[in-house]
Backbone as numpy.savetxt, mean C-alpha at the origin, in Angstrom:
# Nx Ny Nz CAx CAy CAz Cx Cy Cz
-11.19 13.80 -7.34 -10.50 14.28 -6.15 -9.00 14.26 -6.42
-8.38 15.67 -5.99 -6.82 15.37 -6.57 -5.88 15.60 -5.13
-5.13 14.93 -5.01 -4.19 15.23 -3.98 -3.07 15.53 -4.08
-2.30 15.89 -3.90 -0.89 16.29 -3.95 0.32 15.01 -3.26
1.12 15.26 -4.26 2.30 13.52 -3.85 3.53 14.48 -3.68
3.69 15.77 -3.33 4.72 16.39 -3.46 4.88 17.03 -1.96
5.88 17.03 -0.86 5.67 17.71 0.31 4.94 19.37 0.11
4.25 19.78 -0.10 3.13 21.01 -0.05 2.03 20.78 1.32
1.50 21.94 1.89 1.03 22.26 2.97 -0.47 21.20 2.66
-0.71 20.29 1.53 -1.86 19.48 1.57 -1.17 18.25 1.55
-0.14 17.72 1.28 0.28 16.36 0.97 -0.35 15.18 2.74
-0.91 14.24 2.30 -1.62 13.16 2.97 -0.07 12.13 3.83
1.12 12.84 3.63 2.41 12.00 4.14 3.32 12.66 4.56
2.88 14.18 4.93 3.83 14.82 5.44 3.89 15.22 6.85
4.80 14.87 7.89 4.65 15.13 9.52 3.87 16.10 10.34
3.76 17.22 9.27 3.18 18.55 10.36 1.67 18.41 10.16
0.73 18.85 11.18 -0.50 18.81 11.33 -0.83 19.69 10.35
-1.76 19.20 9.55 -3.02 20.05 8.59 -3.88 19.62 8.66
-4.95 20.14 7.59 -6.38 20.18 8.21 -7.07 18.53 7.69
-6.00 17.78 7.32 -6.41 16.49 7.57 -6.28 15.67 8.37
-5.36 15.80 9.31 -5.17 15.79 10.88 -6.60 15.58 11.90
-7.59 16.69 11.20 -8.60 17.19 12.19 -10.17 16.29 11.24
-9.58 16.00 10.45 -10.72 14.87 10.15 -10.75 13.53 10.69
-12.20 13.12 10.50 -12.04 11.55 11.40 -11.19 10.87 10.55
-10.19 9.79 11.68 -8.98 9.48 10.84 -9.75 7.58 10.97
-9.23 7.29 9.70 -9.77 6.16 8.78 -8.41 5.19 8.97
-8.45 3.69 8.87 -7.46 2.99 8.42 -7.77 1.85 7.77
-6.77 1.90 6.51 -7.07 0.37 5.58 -6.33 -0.62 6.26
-7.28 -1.71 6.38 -6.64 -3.01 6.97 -6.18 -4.00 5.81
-4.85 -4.13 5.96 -4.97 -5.39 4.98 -3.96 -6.30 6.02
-5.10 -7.46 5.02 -4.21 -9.03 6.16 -3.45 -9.89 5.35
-2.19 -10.38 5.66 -1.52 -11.40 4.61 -1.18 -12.43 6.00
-1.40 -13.50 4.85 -1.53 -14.70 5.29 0.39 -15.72 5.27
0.33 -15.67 6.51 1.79 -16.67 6.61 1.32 -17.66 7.04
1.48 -18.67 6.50 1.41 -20.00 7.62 2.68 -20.61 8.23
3.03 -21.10 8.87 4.27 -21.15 9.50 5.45 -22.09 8.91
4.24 -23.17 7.97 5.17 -23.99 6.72 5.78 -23.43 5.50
4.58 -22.51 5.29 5.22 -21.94 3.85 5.09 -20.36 4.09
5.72 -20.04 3.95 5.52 -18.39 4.26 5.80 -17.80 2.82
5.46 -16.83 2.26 5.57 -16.02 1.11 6.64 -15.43 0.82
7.26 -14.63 -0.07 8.33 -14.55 0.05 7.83 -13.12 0.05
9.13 -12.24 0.73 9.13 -10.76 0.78 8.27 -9.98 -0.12
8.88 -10.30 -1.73 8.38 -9.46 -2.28 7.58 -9.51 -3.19
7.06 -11.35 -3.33 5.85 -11.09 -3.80 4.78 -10.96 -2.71
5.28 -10.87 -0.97 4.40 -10.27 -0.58 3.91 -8.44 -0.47
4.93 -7.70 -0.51 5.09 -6.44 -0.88 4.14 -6.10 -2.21
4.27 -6.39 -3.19 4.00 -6.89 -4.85 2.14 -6.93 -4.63
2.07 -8.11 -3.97 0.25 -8.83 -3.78 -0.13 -7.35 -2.95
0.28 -7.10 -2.17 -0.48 -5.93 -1.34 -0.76 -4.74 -1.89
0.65 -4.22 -2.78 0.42 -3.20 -3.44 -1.19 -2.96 -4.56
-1.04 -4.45 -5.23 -2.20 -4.75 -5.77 -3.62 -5.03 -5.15
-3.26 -5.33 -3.87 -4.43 -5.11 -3.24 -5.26 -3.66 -3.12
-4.37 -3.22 -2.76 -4.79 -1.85 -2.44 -5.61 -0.93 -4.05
-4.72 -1.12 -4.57 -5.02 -0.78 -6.22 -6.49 -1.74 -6.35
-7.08 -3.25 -5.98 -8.12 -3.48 -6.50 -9.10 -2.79 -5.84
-8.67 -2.47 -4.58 -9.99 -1.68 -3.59 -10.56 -0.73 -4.24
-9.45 0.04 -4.58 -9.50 1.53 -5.34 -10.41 1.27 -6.14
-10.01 0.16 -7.18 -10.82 -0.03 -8.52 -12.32 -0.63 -8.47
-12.49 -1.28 -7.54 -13.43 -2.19 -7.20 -15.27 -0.84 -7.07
-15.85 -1.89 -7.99 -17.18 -1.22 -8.27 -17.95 -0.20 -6.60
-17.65 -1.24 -5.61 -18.43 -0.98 -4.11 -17.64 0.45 -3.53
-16.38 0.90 -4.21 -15.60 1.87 -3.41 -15.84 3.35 -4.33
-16.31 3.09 -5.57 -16.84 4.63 -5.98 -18.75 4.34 -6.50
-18.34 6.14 -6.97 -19.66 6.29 -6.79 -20.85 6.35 -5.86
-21.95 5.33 -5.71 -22.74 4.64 -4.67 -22.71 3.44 -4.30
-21.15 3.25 -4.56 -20.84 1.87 -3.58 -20.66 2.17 -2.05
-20.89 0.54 -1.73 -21.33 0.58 -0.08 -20.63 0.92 0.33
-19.40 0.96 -0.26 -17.55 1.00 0.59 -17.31 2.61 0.11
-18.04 3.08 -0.80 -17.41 4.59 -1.60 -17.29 5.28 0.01
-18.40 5.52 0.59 -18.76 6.56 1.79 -17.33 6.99 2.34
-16.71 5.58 2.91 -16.19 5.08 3.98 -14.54 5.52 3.22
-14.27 5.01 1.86 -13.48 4.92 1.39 -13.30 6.93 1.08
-14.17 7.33 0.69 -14.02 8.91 0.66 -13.15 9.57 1.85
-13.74 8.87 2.88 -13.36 9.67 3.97 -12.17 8.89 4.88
-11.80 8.14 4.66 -10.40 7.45 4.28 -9.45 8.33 3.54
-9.78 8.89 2.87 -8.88 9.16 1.82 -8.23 10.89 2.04
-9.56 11.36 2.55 -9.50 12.59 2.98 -8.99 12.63 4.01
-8.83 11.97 4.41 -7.51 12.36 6.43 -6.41 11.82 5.67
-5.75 10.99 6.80 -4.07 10.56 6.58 -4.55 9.52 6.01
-3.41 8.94 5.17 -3.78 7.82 4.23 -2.91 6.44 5.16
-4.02 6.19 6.21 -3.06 5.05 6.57 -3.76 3.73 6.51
-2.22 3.15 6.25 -2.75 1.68 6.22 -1.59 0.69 7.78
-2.30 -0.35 7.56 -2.23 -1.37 8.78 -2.05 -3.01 8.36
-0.96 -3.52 8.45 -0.29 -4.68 7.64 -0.51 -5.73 9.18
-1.20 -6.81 9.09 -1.47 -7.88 10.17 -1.43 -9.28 9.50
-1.41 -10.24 10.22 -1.09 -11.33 9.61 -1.44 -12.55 10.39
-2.05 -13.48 9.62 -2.83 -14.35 10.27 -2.68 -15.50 9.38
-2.77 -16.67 9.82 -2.86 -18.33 9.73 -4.36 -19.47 10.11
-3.93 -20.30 9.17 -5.07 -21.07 9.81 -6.52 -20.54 10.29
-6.56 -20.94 11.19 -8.32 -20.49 11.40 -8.23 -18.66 11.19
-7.17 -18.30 11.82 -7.08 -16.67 12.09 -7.35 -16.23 10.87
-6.49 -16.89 9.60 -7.07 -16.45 8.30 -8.34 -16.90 7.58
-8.80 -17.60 8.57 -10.11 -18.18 7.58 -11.07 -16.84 8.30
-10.78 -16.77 9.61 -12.05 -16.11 10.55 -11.97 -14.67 9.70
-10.66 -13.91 8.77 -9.96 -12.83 8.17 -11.10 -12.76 6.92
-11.21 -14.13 5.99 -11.76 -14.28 5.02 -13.28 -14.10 4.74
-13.76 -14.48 6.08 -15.24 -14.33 5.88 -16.07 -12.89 6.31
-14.83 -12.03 6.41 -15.50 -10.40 6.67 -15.08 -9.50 5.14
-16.04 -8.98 5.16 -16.05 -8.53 3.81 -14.80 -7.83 3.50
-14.71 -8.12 1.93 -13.13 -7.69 2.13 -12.92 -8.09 0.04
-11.24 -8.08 -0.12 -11.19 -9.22 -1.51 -9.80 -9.52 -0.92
-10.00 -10.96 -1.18 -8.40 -11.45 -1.10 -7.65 -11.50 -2.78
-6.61 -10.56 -2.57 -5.12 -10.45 -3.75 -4.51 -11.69 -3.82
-3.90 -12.20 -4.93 -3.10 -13.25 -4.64 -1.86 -13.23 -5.51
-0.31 -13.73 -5.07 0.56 -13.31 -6.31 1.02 -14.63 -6.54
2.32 -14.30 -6.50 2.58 -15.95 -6.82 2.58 -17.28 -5.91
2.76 -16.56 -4.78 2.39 -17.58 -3.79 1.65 -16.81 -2.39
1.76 -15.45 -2.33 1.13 -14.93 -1.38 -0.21 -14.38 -1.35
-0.96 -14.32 -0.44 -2.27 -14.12 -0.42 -2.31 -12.82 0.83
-3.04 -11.66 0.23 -3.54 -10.25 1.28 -4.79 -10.20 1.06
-5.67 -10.09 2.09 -6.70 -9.68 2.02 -6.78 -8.16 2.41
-7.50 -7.71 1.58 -7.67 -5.75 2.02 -9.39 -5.81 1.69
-9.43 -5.00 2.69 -10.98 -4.69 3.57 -11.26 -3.38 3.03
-12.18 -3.11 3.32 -12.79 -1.43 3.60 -12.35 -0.45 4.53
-12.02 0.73 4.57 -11.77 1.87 5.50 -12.43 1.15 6.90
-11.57 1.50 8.01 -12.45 1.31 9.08 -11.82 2.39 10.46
-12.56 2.92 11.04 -12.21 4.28 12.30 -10.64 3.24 12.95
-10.16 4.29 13.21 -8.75 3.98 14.02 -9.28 3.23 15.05
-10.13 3.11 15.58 -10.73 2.50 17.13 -11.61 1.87 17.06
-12.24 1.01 15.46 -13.02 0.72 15.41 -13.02 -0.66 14.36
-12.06 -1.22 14.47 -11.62 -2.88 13.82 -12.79 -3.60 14.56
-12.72 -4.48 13.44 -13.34 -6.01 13.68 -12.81 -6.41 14.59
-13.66 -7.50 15.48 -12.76 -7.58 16.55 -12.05 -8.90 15.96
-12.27 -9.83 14.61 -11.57 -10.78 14.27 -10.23 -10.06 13.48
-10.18 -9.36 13.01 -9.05 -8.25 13.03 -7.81 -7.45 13.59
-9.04 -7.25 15.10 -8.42 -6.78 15.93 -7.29 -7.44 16.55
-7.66 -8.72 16.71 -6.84 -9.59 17.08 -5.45 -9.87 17.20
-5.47 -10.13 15.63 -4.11 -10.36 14.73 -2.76 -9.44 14.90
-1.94 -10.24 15.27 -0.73 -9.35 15.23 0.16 -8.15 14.39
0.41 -7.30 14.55 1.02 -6.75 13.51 2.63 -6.78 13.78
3.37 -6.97 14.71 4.86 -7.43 14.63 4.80 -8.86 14.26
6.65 -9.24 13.69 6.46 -9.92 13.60 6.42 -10.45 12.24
6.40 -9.60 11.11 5.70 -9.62 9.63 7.08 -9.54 9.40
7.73 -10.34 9.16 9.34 -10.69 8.98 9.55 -11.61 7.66
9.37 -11.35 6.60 9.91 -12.44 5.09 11.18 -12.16 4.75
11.58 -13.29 4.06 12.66 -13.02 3.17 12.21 -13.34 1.38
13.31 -13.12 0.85 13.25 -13.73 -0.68 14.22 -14.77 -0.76
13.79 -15.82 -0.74 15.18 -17.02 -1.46 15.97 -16.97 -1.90
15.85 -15.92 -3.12 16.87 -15.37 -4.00 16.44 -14.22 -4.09
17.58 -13.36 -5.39 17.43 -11.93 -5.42 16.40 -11.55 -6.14
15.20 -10.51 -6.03 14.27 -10.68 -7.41 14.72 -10.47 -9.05
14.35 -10.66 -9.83 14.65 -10.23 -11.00 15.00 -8.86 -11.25
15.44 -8.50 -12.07 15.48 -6.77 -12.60 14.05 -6.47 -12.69
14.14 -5.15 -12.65 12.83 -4.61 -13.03 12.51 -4.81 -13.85
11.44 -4.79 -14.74 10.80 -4.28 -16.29 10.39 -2.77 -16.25
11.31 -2.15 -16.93 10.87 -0.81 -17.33 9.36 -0.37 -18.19
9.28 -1.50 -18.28 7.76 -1.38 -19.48 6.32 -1.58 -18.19
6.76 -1.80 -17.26 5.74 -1.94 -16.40 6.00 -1.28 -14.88
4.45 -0.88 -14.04 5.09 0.38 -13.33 5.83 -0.64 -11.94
6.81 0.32 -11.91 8.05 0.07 -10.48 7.65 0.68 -9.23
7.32 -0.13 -8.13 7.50 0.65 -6.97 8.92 0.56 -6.09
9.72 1.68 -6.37 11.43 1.89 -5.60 10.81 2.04 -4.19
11.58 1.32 -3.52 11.81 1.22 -2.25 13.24 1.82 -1.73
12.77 3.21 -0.65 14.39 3.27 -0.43 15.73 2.43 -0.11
16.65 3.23 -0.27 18.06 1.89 0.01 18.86 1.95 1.46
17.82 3.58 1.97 18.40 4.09 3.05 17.77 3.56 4.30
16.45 2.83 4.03 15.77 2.68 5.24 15.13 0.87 5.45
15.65 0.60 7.01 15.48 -0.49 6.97 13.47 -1.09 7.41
13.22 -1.48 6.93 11.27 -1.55 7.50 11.14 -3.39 7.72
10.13 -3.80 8.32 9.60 -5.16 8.34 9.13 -4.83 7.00
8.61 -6.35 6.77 8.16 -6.68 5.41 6.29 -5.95 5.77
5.78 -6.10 7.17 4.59 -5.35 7.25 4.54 -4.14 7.02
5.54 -3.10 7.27 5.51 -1.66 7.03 5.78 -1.68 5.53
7.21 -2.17 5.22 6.95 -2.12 3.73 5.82 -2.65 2.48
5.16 -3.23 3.48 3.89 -3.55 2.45 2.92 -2.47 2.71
2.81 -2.17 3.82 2.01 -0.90 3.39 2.56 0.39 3.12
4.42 0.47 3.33 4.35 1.77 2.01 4.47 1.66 0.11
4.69 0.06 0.14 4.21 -0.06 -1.15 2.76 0.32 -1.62
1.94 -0.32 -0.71 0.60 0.09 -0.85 0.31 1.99 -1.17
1.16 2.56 -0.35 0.77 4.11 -0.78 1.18 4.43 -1.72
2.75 3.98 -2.79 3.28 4.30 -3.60 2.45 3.81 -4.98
1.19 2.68 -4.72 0.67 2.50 -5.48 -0.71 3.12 -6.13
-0.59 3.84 -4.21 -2.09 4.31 -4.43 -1.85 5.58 -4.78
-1.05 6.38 -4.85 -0.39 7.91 -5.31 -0.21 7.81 -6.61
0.29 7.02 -7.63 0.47 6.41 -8.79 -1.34 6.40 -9.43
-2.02 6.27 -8.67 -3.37 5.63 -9.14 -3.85 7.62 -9.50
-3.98 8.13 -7.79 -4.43 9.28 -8.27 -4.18 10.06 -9.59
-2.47 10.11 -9.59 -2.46 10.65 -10.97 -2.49 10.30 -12.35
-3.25 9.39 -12.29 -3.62 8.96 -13.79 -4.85 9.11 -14.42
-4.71 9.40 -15.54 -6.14 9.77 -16.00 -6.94 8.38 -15.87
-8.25 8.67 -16.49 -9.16 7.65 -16.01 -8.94 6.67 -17.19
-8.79 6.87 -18.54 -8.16 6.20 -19.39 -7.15 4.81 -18.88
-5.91 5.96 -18.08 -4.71 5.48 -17.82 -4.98 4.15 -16.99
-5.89 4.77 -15.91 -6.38 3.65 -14.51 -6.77 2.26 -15.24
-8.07 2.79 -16.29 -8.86 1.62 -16.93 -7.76 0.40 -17.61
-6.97 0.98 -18.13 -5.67 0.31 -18.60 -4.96 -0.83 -18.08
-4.81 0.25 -16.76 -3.80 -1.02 -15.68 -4.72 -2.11 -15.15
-6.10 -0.82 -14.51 -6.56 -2.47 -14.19 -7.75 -3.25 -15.05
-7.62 -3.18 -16.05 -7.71 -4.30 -17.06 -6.88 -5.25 -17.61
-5.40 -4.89 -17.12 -4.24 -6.04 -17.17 -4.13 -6.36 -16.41
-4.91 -6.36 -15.05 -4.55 -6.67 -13.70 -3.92 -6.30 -12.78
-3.74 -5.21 -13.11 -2.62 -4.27 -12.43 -1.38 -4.74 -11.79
-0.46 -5.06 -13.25 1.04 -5.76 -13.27 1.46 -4.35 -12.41
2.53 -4.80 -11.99 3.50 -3.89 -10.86 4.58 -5.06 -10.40
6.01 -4.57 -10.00 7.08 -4.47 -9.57 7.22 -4.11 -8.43
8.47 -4.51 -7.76 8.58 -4.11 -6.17 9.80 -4.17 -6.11
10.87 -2.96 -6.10 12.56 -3.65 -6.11 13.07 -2.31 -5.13
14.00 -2.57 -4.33 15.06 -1.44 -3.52 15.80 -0.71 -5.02
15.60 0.60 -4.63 16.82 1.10 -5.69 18.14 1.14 -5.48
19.09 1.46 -6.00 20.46 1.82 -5.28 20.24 3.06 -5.05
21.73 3.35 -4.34 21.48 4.87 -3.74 21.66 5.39 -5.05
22.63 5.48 -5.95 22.48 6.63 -7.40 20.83 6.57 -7.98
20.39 5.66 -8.39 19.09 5.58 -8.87 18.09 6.32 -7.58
17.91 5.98 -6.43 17.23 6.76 -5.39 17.43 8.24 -5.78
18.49 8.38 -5.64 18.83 10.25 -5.86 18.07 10.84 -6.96
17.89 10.00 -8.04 17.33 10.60 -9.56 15.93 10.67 -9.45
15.44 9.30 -8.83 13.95 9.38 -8.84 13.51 9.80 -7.82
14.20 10.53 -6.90 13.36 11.11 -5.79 13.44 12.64 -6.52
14.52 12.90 -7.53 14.70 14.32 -8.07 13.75 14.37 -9.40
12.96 12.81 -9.68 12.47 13.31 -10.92 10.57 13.73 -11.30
10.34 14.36 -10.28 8.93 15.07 -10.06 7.93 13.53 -10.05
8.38 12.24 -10.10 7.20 11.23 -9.69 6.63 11.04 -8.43
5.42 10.50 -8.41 5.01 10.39 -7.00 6.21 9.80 -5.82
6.01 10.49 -4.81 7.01 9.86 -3.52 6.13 10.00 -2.45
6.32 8.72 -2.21 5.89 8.50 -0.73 7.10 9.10 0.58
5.97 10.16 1.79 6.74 10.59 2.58 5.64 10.24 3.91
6.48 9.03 4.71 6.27 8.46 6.21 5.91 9.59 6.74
4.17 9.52 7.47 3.93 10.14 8.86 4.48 9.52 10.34
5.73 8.63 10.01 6.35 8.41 10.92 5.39 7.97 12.17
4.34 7.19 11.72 3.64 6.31 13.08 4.42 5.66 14.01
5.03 4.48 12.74 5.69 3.60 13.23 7.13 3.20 12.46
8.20 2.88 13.68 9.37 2.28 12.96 10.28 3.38 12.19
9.78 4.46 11.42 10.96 5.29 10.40 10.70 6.97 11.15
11.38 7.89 10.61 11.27 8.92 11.44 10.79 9.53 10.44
8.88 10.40 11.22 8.40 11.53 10.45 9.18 12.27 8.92
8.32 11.67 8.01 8.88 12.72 6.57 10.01 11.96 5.73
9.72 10.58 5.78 10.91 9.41 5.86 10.63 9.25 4.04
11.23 9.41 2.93 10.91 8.99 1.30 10.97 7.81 1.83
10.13 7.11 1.48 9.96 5.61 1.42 10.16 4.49 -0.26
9.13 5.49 -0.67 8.96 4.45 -1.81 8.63 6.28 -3.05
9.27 5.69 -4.04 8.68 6.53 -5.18 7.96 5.38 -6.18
7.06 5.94 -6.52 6.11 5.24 -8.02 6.45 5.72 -9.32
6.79 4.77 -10.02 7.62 4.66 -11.49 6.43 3.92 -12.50
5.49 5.09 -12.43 4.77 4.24 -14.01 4.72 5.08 -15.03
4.82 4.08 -15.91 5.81 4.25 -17.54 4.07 5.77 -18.03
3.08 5.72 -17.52 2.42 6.71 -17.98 3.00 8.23 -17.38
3.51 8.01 -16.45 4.05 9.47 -15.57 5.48 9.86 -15.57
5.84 9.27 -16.39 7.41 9.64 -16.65 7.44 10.76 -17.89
């Protein structure tokens, strides 16, 4: 299945109604876990999610005649949205025992689930807040590694750490489509290393000009319709 990462009359992130609009619309839930002592830091929570999303993809139950493929097909085929909530304590234990895989990075933990109808969450799911998803980083992250793929985050737009985890999540999952199957087997057999850094504005300008995947906001929530969010920088698509 190929999709388009470029604003064209099929792209899965662009504001105007197409005919994926008019399909039943799907949403990936993923849950990260704050507890109120230790909370994660920004961007290895950004970082863990992105990889979440990437294990779903990869994960045996979501192709083929897996139980999750069905669900996950038709997910994929409407708008590609995802849904960042966050839960503690029991909230995350009650999170853990619905089918799902929990990601983990260096100190943060996301659980990402299966496709589920816009109106049709768990109700232990349902629950959970989605404002509110507020991190910081202690310090500044490291530089990138050019040898491993980058997800740029714009420099122009301000998001919670919940929205930006799930437009990392798309910049990862746009990155996935276009790779050969080779390429995929690759990453996630290393575990699917990935990066998470703001660009500056000169670097923004280049890589939004340099034909890689870009993520463009259906403007649900928080940024305005058609918003570059994030471009995907892996060293196979350059």
């Amino acid at each position: 299945m190929s999709h388009d990462v470029t604003p064209s009359t099929d792209s899965p992130f662009r504001s105007e109604p197409t005919a994926r609009d008019q399909a039943p619309q799907f949403v990936l839930p993923l849950v990260v876990r704050i507890e109120k002592a230790a909370p994660p830091a920004r961007t290895d929570a950004l970082e863990t999610a992105a990889r979440a999303v990437l294990v779903l993809l990869a994960d045996e139950r979501s192709v083929g005649d897996g139980e999750w493929a069905e669900v996950v097909r038709d997910w994929q085929d409407a708008r590609i949205r995802k849904v960042v909530r966050r839960a503690r304590g029991a909230e995350w234990r009650r999170a853990e025992a619905l089918p799902g895989i929990t990601v983990t990075g260096k100190a943060a933990e996301v659980r990402v689930f299966p496709p589920v109808p816009l109106d049709g969450w768990p109700k232990e799911l349902a629950k959970l807040q989605v404002s509110g998803t507020d991190l910081d980083d202690p310090e500044p992250p490291a530089a990138a590694d050019p040898s491993v793929p980058v997800l740029w985050l714009s420099p122009d737009l301000d998001m919670s750490a919940g929205k930006a985890m799930a437009q990392a999540g798309h910049g990862a999952q746009l990155a996935w489509w276009e790779l050969s199957a080779e390429e995929r087997a690759a990453w996630r057999d290393a575990g699917f290393p990935l990066t998470v850094r703001t660009a500056t504005p000169g670097r923004w300008a280049e890589l939004t000009a340099g034909g890689l995947p870009l993520v463009r906001d259906a403007g649900f929530t928080e940024i305005a319709p058609g918003s570059c969010t994030v471009v995907a920088d892996h060293p196979a698509l350059r």
